[in-house]
C-alpha positions as a printed Julia matrix, in Angstrom:
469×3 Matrix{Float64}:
 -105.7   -96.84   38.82
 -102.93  -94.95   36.61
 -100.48  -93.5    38.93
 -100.34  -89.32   38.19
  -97.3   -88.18   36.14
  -95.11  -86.19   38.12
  -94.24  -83.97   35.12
  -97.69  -82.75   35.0
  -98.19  -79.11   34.44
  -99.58  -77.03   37.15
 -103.07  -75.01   36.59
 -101.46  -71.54   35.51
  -99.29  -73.4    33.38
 -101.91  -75.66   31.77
 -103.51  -71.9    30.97
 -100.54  -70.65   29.46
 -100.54  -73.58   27.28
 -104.27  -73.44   26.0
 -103.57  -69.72   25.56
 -103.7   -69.37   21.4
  -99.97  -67.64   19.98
 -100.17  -63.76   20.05
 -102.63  -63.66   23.32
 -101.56  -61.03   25.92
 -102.21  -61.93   29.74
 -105.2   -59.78   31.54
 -102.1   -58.54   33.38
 -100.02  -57.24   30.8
 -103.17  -55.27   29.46
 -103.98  -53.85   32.44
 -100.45  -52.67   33.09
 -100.47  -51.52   29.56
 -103.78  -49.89   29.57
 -102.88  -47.97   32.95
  -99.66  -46.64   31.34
 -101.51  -45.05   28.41
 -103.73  -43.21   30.88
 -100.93  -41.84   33.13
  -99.5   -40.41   29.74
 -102.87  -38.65   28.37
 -103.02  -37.04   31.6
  -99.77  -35.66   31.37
 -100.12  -34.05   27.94
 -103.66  -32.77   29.09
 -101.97  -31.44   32.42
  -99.07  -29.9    29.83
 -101.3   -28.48   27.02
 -102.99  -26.65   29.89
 -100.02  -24.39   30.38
 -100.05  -21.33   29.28
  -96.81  -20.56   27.16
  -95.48  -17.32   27.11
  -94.23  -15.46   24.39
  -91.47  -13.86   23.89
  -91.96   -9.71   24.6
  -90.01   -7.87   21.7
  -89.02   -4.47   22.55
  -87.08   -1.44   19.96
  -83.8    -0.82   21.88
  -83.28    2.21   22.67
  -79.68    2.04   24.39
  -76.83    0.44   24.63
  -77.97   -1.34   27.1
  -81.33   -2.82   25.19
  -78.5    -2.97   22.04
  -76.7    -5.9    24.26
  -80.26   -7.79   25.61
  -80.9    -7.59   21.48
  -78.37  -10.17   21.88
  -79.17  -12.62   24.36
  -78.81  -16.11   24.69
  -81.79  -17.09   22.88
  -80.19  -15.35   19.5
  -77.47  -17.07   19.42
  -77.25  -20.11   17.09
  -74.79  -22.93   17.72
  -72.0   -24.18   15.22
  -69.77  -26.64   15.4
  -70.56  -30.4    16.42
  -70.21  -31.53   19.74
  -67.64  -34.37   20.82
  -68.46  -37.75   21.77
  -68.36  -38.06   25.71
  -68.81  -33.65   25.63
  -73.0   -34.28   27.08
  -71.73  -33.37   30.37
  -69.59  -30.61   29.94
  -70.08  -27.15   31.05
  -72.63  -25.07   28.69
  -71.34  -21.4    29.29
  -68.06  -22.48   28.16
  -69.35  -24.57   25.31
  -71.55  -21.47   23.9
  -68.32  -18.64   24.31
  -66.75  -21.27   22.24
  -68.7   -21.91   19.67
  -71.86  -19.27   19.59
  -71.92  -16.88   16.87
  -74.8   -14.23   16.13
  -77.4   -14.41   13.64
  -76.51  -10.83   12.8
  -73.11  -12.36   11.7
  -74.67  -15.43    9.67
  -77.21  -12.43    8.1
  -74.14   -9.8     7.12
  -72.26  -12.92    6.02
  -75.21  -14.03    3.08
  -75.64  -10.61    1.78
  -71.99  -10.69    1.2
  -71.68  -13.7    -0.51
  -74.7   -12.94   -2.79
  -72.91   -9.57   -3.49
  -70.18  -11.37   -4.38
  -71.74  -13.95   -6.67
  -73.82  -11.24   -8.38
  -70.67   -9.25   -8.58
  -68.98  -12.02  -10.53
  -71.93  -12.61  -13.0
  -71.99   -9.25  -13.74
  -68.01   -9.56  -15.14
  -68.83  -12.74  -16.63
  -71.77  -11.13  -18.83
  -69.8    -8.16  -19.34
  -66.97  -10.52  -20.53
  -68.69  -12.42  -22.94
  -70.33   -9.31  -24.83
  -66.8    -7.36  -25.06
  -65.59  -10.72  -27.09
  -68.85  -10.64  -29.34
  -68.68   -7.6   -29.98
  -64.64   -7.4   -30.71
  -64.62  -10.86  -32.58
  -67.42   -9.33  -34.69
  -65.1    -6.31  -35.32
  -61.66   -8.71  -36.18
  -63.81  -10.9   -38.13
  -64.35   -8.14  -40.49
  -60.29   -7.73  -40.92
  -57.93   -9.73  -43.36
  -55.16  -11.65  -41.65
  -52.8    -9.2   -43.17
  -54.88   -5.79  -41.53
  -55.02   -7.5   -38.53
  -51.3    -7.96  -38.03
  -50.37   -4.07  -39.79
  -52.84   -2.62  -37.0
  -50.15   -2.83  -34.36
  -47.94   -1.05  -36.36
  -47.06    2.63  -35.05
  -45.93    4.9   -37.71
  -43.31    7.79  -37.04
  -43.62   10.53  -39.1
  -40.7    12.97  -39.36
  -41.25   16.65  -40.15
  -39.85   18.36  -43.11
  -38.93   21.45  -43.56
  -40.24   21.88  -47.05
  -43.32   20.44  -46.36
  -46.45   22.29  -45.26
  -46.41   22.17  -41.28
  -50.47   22.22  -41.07
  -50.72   19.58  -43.93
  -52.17   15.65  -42.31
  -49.65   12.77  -42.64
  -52.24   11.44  -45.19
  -52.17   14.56  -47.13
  -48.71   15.44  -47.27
  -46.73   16.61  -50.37
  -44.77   14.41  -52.16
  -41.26   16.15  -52.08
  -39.17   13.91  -53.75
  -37.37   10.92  -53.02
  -36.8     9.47  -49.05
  -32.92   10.12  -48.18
  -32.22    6.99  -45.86
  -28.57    6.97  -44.09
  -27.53    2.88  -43.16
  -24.57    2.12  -41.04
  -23.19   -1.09  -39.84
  -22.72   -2.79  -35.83
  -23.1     0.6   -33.2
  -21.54   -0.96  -29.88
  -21.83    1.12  -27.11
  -20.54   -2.12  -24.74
  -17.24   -2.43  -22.76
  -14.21   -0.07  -24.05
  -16.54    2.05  -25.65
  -18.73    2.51  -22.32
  -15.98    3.13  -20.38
  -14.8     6.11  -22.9
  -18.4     7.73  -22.16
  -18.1     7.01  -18.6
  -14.81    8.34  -18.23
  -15.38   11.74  -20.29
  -19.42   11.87  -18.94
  -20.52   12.4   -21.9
  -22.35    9.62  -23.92
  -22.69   11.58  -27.48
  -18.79   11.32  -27.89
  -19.01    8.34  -30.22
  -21.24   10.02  -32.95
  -19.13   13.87  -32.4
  -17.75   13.5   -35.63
  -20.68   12.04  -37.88
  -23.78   13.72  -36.15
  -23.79   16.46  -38.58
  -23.87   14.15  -41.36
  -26.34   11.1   -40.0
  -28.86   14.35  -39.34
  -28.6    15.27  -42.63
  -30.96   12.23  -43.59
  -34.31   12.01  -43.96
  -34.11    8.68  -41.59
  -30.85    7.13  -40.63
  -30.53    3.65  -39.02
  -28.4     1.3   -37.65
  -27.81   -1.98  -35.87
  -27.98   -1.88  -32.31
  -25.3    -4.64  -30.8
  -25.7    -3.57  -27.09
  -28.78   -3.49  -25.08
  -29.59   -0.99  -22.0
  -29.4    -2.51  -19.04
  -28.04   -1.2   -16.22
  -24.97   -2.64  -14.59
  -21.28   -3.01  -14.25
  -18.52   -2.48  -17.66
  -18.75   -5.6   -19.24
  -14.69   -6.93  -19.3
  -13.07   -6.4   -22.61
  -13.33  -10.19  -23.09
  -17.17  -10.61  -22.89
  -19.06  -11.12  -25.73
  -22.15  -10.38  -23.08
  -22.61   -7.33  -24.03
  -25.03   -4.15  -22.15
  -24.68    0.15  -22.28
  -25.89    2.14  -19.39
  -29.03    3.47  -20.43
  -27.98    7.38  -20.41
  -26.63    5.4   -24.06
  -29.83    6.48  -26.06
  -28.44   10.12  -25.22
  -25.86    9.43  -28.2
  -28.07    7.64  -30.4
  -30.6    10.52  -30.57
  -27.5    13.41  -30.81
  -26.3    10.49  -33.82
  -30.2    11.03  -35.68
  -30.84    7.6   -34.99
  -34.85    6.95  -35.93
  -34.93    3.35  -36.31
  -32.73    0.71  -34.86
  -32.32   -3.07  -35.79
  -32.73   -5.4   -32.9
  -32.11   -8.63  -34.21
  -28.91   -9.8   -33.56
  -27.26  -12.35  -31.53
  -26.25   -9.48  -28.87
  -30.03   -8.25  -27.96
  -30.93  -11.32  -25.89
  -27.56  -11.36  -24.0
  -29.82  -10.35  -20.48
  -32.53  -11.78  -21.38
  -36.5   -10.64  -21.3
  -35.57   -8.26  -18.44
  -32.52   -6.7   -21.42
  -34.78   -6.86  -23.86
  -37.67   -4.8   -21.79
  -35.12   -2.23  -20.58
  -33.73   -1.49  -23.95
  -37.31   -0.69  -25.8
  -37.9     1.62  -22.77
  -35.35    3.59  -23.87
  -35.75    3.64  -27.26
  -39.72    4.87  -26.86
  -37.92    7.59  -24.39
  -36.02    8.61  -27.13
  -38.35    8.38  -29.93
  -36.53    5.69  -31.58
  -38.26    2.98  -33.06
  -36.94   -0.36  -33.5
  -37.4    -3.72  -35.63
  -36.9    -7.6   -35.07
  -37.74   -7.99  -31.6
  -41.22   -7.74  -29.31
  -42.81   -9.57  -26.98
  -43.97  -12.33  -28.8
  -43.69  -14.22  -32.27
  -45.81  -11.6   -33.74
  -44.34   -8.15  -32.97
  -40.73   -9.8   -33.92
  -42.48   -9.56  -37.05
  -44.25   -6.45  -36.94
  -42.17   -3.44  -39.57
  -41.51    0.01  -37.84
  -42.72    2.52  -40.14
  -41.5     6.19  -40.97
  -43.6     8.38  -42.72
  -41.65   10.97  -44.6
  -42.32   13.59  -47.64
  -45.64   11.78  -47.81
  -44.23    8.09  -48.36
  -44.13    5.43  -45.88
  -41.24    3.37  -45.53
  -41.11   -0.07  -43.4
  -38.56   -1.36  -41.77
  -37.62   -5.4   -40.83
  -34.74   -7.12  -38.85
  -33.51  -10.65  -38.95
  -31.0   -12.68  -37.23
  -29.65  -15.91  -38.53
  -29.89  -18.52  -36.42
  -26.65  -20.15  -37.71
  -24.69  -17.54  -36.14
  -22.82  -19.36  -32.56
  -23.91  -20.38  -30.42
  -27.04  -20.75  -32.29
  -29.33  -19.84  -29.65
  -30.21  -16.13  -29.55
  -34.01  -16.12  -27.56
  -35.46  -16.01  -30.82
  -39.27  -15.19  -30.55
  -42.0   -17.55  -29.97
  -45.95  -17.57  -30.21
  -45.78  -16.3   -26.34
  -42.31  -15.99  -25.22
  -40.6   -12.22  -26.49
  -37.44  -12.58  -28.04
  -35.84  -11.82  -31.73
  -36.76  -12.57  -35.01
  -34.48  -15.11  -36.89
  -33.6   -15.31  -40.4
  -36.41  -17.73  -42.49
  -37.24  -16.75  -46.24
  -40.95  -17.72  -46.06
  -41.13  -15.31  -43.32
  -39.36  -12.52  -44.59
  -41.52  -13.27  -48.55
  -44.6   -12.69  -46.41
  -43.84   -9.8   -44.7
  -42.34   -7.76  -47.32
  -45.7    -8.44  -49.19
  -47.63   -7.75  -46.11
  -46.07   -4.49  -45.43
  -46.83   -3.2   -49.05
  -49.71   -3.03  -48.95
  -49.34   -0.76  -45.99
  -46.07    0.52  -46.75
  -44.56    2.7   -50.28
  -40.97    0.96  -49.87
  -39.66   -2.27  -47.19
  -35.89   -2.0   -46.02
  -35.17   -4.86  -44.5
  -31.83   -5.49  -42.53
  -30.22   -9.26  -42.03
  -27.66  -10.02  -39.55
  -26.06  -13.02  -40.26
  -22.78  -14.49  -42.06
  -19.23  -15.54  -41.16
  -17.16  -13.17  -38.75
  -14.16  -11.75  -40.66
  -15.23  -12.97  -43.86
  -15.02  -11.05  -46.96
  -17.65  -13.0   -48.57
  -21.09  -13.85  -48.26
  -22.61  -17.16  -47.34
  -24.94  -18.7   -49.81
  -27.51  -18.39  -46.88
  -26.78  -14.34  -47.14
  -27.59  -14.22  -50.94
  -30.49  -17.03  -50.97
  -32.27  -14.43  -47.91
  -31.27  -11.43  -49.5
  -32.37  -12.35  -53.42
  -36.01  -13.72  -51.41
  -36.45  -10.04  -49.66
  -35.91   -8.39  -53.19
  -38.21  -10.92  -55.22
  -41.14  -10.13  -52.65
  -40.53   -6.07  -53.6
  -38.11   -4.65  -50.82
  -36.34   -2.07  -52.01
  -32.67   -2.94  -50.12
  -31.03   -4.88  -47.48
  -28.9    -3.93  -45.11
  -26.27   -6.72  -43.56
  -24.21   -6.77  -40.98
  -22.71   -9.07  -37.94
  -19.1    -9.84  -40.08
  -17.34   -6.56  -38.45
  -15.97   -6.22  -42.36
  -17.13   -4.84  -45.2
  -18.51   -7.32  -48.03
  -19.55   -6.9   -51.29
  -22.48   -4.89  -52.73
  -24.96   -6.01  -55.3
  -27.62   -4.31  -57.14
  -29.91   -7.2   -57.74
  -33.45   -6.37  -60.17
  -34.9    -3.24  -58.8
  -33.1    -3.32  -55.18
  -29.49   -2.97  -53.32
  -27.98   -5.49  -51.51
  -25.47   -4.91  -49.0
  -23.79   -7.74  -47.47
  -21.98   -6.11  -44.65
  -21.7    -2.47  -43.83
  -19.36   -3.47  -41.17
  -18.59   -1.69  -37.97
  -19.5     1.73  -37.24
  -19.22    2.09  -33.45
  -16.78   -0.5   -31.88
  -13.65   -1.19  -29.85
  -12.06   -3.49  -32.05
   -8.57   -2.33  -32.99
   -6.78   -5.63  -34.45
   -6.59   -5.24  -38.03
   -7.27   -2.13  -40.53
  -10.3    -3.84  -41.6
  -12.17   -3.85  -38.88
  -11.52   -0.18  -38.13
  -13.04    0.52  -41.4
  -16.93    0.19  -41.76
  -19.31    1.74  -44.36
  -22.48    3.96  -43.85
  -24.59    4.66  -47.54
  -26.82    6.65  -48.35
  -30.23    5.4   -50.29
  -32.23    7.37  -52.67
  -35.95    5.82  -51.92
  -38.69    6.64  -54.78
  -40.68    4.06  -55.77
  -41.08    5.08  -58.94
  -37.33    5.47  -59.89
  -34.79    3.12  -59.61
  -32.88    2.92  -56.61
  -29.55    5.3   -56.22
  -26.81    4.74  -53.51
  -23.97    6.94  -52.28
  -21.09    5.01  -50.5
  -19.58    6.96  -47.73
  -16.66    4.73  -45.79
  -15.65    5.57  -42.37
  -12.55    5.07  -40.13
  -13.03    4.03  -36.49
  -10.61    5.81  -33.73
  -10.82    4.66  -30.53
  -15.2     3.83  -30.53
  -15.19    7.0   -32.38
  -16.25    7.1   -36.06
  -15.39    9.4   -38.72
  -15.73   10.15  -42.76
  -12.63    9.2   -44.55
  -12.28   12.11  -47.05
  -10.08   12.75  -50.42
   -6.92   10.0   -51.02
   -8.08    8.18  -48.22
  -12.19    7.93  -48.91
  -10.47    6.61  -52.66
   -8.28    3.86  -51.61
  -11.36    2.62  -49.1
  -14.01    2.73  -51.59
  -11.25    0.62  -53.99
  -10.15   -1.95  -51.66
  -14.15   -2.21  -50.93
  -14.63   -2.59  -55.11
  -17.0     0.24  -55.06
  -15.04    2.79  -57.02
């Protein structure tokens, strides 16, 4: 007989073995099943409970104000640490807790807010519809003549309840020009010294009022500071200045020149202050590209007359803060441009005066730059223009139906090294656009700043050495 293996299995184990894959032992199911019951009794046991809800009372103190709040209101922000499970609650909640009351104020003001904003936005978008539909309607040319602000100037023999638009025609437009009026370093200091800023224009007042308009280039821009040093070629005025401009009759002013931009945007801001303080207008300068560009108009014995200013960019050091699309600044010399706005402003406009500043210091002559700008402003139907910057007098030219004059000169200045510079010339222009043009020549000696009319011998032997007699 076979002796038994030792290896054989025992009788639980043999069991286990028959058992098919998956089976579960009678034990394991009863443990299994027992479990089950233990928890159904439970959630019977718990559903059995009454809960209780919540009583909700209307405070009616402070006191029922606080319990409003309790612990139960108060939702939790914030996430907690890792490794925070056991720390202490109370100081976890005074930490972190915030009302609902808070979270409920909080959403109704960011929905006012956002509402808020739409409302803009829709408000936005109509006011462009509905002012694109208006511009739409308007030429390029309208467009830019509707930021032009016309002065008119009364008259004494016109009718004092009569519109601008219905005014009389009385005649021609008497327009006084003079050349550079520097009211910078010597000259400032003369003012400042005697307190009185209408000294330089004592002796000519009398005969600038006696203009219909009278103009001039302004070299100095108000700005207040220190006396610039004889030696500066920075030049500013205090801005009391303006006093003398409007005892001088000043109505217009040119300021494009390579002086305007000497302190900058902040100069340039300060000094058209003071000219709208003092009713002056002013030409060849704004805030942008555009307003360089834009005439100042004078309306006068029923005519309007428009007034440009240029500055040649070819003057040293050849950078002057000319104007840009969105930078303020001057307006520089460029015969396209000036072509286009002559033409613009007639159809606006009865006569254009426009006023250069360029050519060579000293100089007795013109550049061909002068005559090529100058020939281009009276092809496009300006009536004259007025040059200055050389501190001399230059030639004049009547050229087709309009005046050109080169260089008036100085008129107010504290330049005292030759004869020639003391002696500047203001003129007088007969405007009717139905006439030719006429011109009186009036030269002027400068005394210390101060300018006056040179009469009899001398007035002849100025007007000759100036080949105007």
């Amino acid at each position: 007989m076979p002796k038994k293996s030792k290896n054989r299995p025992s009788r639980s184990e043999a069991k286990q073995l028959l058992r098919p894959k998956g089976a579960t032992s009678l034990k394991v199911k009863k443990a299994a099943t027992k479990k089950a019951r233990a928890i159904k009794k439970t959630v019977k046991v718990a559903k059995a409970v009454p809960q209780k809800k919540p009583q909700v009372t209307q405070p009616h103190s402070s006191q029922a104000q606080s319990q409003k709040l309790s612990a139960t209101q108060w939702r939790w922000r914030g996430k907690r640490e890792s490794g925070s499970a056991g720390s202490n609650d109370a100081e976890r909640k005074k930490q972190f807790a915030v009302p609902l009351t808070w979270h409920h104020s909080l959403a109704r003001f960011r929905s006012l807010i956002v509402w808020s904003f739409m409302l803009v936005a829709v408000f936005a978008v109509l006011s462009i519809v509905s002012g694109g539909s208006v511009d739409s309607k308007k030429s390029p040319i309208q467009q830019k003549l509707a930021q032009v602000s016309t002065l008119t100037l009364d008259n004494e023999n016109a009718d004092a309840t009569a519109s601008s638009a219905d005014a009389e025609d009385n005649g021609p437009v008497v327009l006084i020009a003079t050349g550079d009026v520097m009211l910078a370093r010597y000259t400032e200091q003369r003012m400042r010294d005697l307190g009185d800023y209408t000294f330089p224009f004592q002796k000519v007042a009398e005969f600038l009022n006696s203009a219909d308009i009278t103009m001039g280039n302004l070299e100095s821009p108000f700005f207040p500071g220190r006396t610039v040093p004889k030696d500066s070629m920075v030049f500013r005025a205090d801005l009391d200045a303006s006093k003398g401009l409007v005892f001088g009759g000043f109505d217009v002013v040119s300021l494009a020149n390579n002086h305007t931009m000497g302190y900058q945007v902040p100069g340039l801001t300060s000094t058209i202050q003071e000219l709208k303080k003092a009713n002056i207008l002013y030409a060849g300068a704004g805030k942008n590209l555009d307003f360089a560009h834009t005439p100042a108009i004078i309306e006068v014995n029923g005519k309007k007359i428009a007034f440009y200013a240029y500055n040649d960019q070819n003057i040293p050091p050849k950078r002057h803060g000319e104007a840009t699309a969105t930078m303020p600044g001057i307006a520089k010399m460029d015969i396209e441009s000036v072509k286009n706005d002559v033409k613009n402003a007639l159809t606006l406009a009865d006569a254009v005066i426009v006023s250069m500043h360029s050519g060579h210091e000293y100089n007795p002559e013109p550049t061909a730059f002068q005559k090529e700008f100058a020939h281009a402003a009276i092809d496009a139907g300006a009536t004259a223009v007025i040059g200055t910057h050389p501190h001399i007098v230059e030639p004049v030219e009547f050229y087709k139906d309009g005046v050109i004059f080169y260089s008036l000169g100085n008129f107010v200045s504290d330049q005292f090294f030759s004869e020639d510079v003391q002696t500047g010339l203001a003129v007088k222009i007969m405007i009717d656009p139905e006439k030719p043009v006429q011109v009186e020549f009036f030269p002027v000696k400068i005394d210390k700043t101060q300018p006056r009319l040179l009469e009899g011998e001398e007035r002849e032997n100025a007007l000759e050495k100036m080949g105007l007699k």
